[in-house]
VOLUMKE-919205 format. One line per field, with one value per residue (C-alpha): residue in one letter; x, y, z. Coordinates in steps of 0.05 Angstrom, whole numbers, plus 5000, padded with zeros to 4 digits. Example, Ala and Ser with C-alpha at 12.3 -4.5 7.8 and 13.67 -1.06 7.14 Angstrom:
2
res	A; S .
x	5246; 5273 .
y	4910; 4979 .
z	5156; 5143 .
This chain:
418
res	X; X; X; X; X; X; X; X; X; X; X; X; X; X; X; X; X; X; X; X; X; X; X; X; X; X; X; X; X; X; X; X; X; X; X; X; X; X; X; X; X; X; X; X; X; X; X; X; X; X; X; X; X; X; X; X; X; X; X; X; X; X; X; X; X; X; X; X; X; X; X; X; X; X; X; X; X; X; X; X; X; X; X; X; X; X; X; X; X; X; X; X; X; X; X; X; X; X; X; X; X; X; X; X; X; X; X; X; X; X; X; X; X; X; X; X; X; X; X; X; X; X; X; X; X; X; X; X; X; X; X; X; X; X; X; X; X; X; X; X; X; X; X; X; X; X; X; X; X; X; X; X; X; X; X; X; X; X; X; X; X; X; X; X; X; X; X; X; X; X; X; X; X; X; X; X; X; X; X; X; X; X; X; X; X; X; X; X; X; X; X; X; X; X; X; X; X; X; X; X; X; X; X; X; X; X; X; X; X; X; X; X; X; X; X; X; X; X; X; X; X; X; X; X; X; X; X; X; X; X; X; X; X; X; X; X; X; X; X; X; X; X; X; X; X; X; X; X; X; X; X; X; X; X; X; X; X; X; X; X; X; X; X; X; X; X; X; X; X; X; X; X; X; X; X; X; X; X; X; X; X; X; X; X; X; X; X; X; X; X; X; X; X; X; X; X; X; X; X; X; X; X; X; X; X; X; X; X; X; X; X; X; X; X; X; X; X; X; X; X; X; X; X; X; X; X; X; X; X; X; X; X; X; X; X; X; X; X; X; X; X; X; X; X; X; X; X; X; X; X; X; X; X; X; X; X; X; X; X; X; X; X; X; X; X; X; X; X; X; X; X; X; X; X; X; X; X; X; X; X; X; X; X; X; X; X; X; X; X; X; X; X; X; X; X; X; X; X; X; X; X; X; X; X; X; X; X; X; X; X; X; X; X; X; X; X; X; X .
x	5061; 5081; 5034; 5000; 4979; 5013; 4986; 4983; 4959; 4974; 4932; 4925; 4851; 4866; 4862; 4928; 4897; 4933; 4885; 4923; 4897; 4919; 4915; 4865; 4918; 4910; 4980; 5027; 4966; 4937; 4868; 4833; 4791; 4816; 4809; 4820; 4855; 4855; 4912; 4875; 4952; 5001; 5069; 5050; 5056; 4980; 4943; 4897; 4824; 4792; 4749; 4715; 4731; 4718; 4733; 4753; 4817; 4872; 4859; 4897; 4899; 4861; 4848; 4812; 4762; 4704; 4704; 4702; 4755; 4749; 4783; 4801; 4780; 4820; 4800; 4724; 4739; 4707; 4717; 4682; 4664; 4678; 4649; 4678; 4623; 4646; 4588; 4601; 4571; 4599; 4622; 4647; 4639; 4649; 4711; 4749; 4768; 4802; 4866; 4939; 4932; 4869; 4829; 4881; 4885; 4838; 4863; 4824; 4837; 4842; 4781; 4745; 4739; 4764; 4827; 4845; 4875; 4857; 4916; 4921; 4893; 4955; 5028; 5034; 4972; 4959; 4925; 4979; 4993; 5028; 4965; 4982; 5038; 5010; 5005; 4938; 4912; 4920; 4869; 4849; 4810; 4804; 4780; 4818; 4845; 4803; 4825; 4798; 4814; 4800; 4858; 4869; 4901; 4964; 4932; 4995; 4966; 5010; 5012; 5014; 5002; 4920; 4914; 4841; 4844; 4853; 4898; 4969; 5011; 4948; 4959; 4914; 4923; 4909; 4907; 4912; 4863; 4814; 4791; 4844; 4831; 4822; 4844; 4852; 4871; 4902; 4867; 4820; 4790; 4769; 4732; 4739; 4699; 4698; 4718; 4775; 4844; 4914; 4887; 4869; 4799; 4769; 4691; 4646; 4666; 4592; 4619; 4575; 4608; 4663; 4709; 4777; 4834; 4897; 4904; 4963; 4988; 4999; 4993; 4994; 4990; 5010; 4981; 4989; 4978; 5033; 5022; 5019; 4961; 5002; 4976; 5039; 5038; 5086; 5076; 5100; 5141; 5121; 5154; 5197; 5134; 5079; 5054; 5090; 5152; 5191; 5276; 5298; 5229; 5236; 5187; 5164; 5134; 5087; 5055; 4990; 4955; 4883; 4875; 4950; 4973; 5025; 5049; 5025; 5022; 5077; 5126; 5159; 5172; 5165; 5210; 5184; 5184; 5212; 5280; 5339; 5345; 5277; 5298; 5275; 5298; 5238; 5218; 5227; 5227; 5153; 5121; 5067; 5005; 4979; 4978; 4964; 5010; 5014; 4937; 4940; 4965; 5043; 5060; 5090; 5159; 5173; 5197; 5238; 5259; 5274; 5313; 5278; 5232; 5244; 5164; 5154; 5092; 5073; 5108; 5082; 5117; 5150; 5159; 5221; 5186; 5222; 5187; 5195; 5183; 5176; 5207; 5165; 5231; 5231; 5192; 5233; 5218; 5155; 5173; 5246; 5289; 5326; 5389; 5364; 5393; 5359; 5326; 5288; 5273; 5283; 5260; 5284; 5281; 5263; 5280; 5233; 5282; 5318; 5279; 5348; 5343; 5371; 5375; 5341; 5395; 5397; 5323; 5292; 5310; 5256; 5226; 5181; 5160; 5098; 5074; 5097; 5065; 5082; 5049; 5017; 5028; 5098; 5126; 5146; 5160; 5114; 5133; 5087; 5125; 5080; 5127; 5161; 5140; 5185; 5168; 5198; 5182; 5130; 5101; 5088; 5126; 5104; 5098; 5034; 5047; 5103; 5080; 5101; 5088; 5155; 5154; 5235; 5228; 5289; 5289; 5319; 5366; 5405; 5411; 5440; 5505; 5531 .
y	4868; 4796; 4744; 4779; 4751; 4802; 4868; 4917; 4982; 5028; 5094; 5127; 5161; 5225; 5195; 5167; 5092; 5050; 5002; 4955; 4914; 4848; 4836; 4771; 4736; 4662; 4645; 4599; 4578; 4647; 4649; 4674; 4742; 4812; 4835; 4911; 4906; 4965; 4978; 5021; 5035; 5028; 5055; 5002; 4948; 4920; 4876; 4891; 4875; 4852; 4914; 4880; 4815; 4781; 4845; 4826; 4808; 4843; 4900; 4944; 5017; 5052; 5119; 5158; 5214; 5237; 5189; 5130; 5083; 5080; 5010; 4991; 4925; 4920; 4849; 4868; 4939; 4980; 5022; 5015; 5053; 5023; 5059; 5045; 4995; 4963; 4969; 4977; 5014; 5013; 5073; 5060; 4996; 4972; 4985; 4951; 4888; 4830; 4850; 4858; 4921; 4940; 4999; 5017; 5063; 5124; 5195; 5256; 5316; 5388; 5395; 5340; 5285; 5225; 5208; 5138; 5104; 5043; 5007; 4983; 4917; 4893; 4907; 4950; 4958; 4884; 4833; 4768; 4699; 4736; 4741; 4666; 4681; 4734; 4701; 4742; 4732; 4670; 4675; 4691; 4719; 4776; 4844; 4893; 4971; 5025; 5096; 5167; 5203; 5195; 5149; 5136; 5067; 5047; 4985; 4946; 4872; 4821; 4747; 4699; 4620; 4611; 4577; 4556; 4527; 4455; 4454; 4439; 4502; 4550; 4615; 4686; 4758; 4812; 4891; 4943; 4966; 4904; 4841; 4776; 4754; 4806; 4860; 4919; 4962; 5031; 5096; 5055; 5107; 5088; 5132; 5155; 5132; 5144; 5091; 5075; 5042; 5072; 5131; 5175; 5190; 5230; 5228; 5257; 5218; 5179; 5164; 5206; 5257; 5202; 5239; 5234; 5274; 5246; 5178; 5147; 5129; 5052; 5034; 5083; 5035; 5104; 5167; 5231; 5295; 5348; 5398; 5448; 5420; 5377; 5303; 5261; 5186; 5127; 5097; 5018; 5016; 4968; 4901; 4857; 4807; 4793; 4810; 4876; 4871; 4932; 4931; 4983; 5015; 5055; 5069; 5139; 5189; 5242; 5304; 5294; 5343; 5358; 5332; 5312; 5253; 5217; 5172; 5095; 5061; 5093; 5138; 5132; 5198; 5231; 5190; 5137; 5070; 5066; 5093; 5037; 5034; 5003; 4934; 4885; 4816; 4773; 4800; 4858; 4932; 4960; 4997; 5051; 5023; 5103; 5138; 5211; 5242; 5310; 5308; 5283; 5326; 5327; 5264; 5283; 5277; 5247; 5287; 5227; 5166; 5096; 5038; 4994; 4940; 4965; 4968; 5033; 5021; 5073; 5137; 5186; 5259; 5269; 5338; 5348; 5351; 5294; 5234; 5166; 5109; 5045; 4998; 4930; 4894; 4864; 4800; 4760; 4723; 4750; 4811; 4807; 4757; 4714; 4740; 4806; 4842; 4837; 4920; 4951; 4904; 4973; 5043; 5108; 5177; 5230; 5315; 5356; 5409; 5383; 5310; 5273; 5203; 5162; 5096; 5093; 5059; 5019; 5003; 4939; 4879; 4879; 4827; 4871; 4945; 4963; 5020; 5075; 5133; 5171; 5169; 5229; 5224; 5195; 5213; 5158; 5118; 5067; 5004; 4953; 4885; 4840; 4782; 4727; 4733; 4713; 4689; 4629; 4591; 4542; 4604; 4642; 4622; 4657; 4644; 4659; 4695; 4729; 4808; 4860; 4926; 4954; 5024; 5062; 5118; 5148; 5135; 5215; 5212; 5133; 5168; 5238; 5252; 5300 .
z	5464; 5420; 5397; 5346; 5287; 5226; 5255; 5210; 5238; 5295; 5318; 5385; 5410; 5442; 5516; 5492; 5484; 5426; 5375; 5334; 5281; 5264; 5183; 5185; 5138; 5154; 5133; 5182; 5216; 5244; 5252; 5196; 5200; 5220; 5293; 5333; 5396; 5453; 5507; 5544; 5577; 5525; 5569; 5621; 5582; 5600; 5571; 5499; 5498; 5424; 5414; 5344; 5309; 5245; 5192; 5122; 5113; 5097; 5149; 5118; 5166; 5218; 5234; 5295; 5278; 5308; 5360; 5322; 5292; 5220; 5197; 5126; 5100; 5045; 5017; 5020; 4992; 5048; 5102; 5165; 5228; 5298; 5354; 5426; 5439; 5379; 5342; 5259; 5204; 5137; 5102; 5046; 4999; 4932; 4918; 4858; 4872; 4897; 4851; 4863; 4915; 4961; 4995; 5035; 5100; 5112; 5142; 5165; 5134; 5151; 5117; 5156; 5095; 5095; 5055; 5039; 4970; 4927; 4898; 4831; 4813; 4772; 4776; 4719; 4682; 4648; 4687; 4685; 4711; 4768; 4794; 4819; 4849; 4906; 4968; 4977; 4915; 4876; 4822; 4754; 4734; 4778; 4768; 4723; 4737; 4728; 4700; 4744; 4684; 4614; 4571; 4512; 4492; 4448; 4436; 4464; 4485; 4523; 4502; 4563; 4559; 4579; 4634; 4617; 4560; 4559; 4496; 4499; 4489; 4489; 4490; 4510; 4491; 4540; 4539; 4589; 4629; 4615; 4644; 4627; 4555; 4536; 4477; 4465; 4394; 4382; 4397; 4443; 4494; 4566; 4609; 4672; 4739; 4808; 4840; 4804; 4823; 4832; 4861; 4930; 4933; 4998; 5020; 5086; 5146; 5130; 5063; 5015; 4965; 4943; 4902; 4864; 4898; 4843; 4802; 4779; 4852; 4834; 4913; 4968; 5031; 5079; 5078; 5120; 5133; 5156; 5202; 5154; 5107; 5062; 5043; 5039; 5011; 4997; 4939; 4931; 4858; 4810; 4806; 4761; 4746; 4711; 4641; 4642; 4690; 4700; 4735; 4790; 4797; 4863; 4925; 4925; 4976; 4936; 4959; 4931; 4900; 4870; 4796; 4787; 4749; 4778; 4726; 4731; 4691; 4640; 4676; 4755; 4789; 4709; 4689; 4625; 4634; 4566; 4600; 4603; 4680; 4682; 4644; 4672; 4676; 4671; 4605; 4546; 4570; 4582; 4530; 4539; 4539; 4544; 4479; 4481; 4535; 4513; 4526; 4599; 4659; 4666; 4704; 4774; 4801; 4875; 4943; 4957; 4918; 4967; 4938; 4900; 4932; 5003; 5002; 5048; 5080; 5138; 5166; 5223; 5235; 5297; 5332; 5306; 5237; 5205; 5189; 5206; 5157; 5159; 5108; 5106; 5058; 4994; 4973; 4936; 4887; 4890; 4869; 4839; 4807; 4851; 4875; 4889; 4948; 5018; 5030; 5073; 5139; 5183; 5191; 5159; 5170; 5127; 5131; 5103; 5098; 5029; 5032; 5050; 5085; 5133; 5166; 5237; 5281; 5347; 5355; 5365; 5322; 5266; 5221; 5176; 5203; 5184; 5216; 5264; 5316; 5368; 5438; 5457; 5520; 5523; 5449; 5451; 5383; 5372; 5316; 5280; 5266; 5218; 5245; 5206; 5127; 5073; 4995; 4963; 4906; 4935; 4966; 5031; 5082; 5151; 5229; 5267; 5331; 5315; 5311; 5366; 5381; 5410; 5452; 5425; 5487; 5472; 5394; 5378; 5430; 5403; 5340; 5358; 5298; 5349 .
């Protein structure tokens, strides 16, 4: 299927009918709002039907449990129910936002809760005039990043010119873990809530009980479950922007784990952001703005480690046991200085057995995967393109129409080493 307008979302019912969800992003002249689209017969190549229209934009995931669709609205911070006559109820709302990141896709668990994550509302902790520069943003102020465990601050603050003052050469001072303007001093403590930002939380499938599974996940757009119980997600690495910039931070994929720490906004895969590899070029090396580390939970280290800015988005587990991934590309210079290297753009395949990964060869010619599946009635390999997207200086720079969803039937078989 082509034409859509920057789908972002893929997920079969168990009668083996495929929903996709286009994002809602009005950019190259798509229509604004999200919409759900059925193919009641996905390996015939029919036509889809618009199941529900009009969500929030960006529509950030779906998921299939219990009968129902359950469809992230990331820009409205909810998650809503969609029931085949495509009548909604909300589930969950009032998330933190509109920030950097967003309520991002839900998954059922073993348990029968629903997991999803909320991405972090700045890039690395400090709200900045980056804030302008996101396509899907573009505003100050806009809400600030919320701790789900207790913190103590080191008081660090970040001077940035202020871009509402009408004085010439005005300048603003802005801590951690606060609204834009704002300060912050040493041994400052913030508490805890629920919701809170860079985290996975999980609630009932009617969206009562809403707790916190793990925080410090700066933005985990996938999650999963494995066969064997295991909640997997990929977490987007912090950029080289913004009021605290960081070099060479890497995607990660996480098994996540109750009460663990997993390191935003001061360490990446355990590793401190103090550490030389992560200078970045648009400013000094990060500083902690945590004090107190010994006190908080040991920050976690990552199964697997991508190349920086390759922005892993989705993955789904095929038969085999290895998982595919897909690898939405870097948004320079968004993201990264120009001049940075063109990644990702492709899918990649990950073994379980020693967490090793590969390139996915000889599929379809991709502009930015999004999300994967398999069929369940073909096994087949199913592939998300959001379509033409690039940043430049003067902005976003995108093409309406230009998502597929591409069918790979023989997807193991092009990429047999023997």
């Amino acid at each position: 299927m082509n034409g859509l307008d920057f789908p972002t979302s893929l997920v079969f019912d168990p009668g083996g009918r495929a929903y996709v969800a286009e994002s809602g992003l009005p950019f190259g002249g798509a229509a604004p709002g999200g919409r759900i689209r059925r193919l009641d017969h996905p390996d015939q190549d029919m036509d889809s039907v618009v199941l529900v229209d009009g969500l929030a934009a960006p529509v950030t995931g779906l998921c299939w449990h219990d009968g129902a669709l359950f469809v992230s609205e990331g820009g409205a911070g909810r998650i809503t129910r969609v029931d085949a006559d495509g009548s909604r109820t909300t589930i969950v709302e009032g998330m933190p936002g509109p920030g950097n990141y967003h309520t991002n896709m839900a998954v059922a668990g073993p348990d029968g809760k629903l997991y999803f994550s909320q991405g972090a509302m700045s890039n690395l902790g400090v709200i900045g005039l980056d804030a302008y520069e996101l396509g899907w943003l573009k505003r100050l102020p806009h809400a600030h990043d919320i701790p789900g465990i207790d913190i103590t601050l080191s008081g660090l603050n970040v001077t940035t010119a202020d871009p509402f003052s009408d004085k010439e050469n005005a300048t603003v001072d802005t801590g951690s873990f606060v609204p834009f303007g704002t300060t912050t001093h040493s041994g400052q403590r913030i508490a805890a809530e629920v919701p809170c930002t860079a985290a996975v939380l999980r609630c009932d499938p009617d969206g009562s009980n809403l707790e916190l599974v793990a925080w410090g996940i700066r933005n985990a757009f996938g999650l999963g479950f494995l066969p064997d119980g295991r909640l997997l997600a990929l977490d987007q690495g912090a950029d080289d922007r913004g009021s605290r910039p960081i070099g060479n931070a890497p995607d990660l994929l996480f098994e996540v784990r109750q009460g663990r720490w997993y390191g935003w906004p001061d360490y990446v895969s355990g590793v401190p952001v103090t550490d030389p590899r992560f200078a970045p070029r648009r400013g000094p090396q990060p500083r902690f703005v945590l004090a107190g580390h010994a006190a908080l939970p040991e920050p976690e280290t990552a199964l697997v480690e991508f190349e920086p800015h390759v922005s892993a988005t989705k993955f789904a587990a095929a038969a085999s046991g290895h998982l595919v991934v897909a690898l939405f590309g870097d948004e320079t210079p968004m993201t990264a200085p120009p001049g940075h290297p063109e990644v990702g753009r492709g899918l990649a395949v990950v073994d379980p057995v020693g967490w090793s990964t590969r390139p996915l060869r000889g599929g379809p010619k991709l502009h930015r995967p999004i999300d994967v599946a398999f069929g369940p009635a073909d096994g087949a390999l199913y592939v998300i393109d959001f379509g033409r997207f690039e940043m430049s200086d003067d902005g976003v720079r995108a093409k309406a129409g230009t998502g597929c969803l591409w069918r790979w039937d023989n997807w193991e078989g092009d990429n047999d080493e023997g």
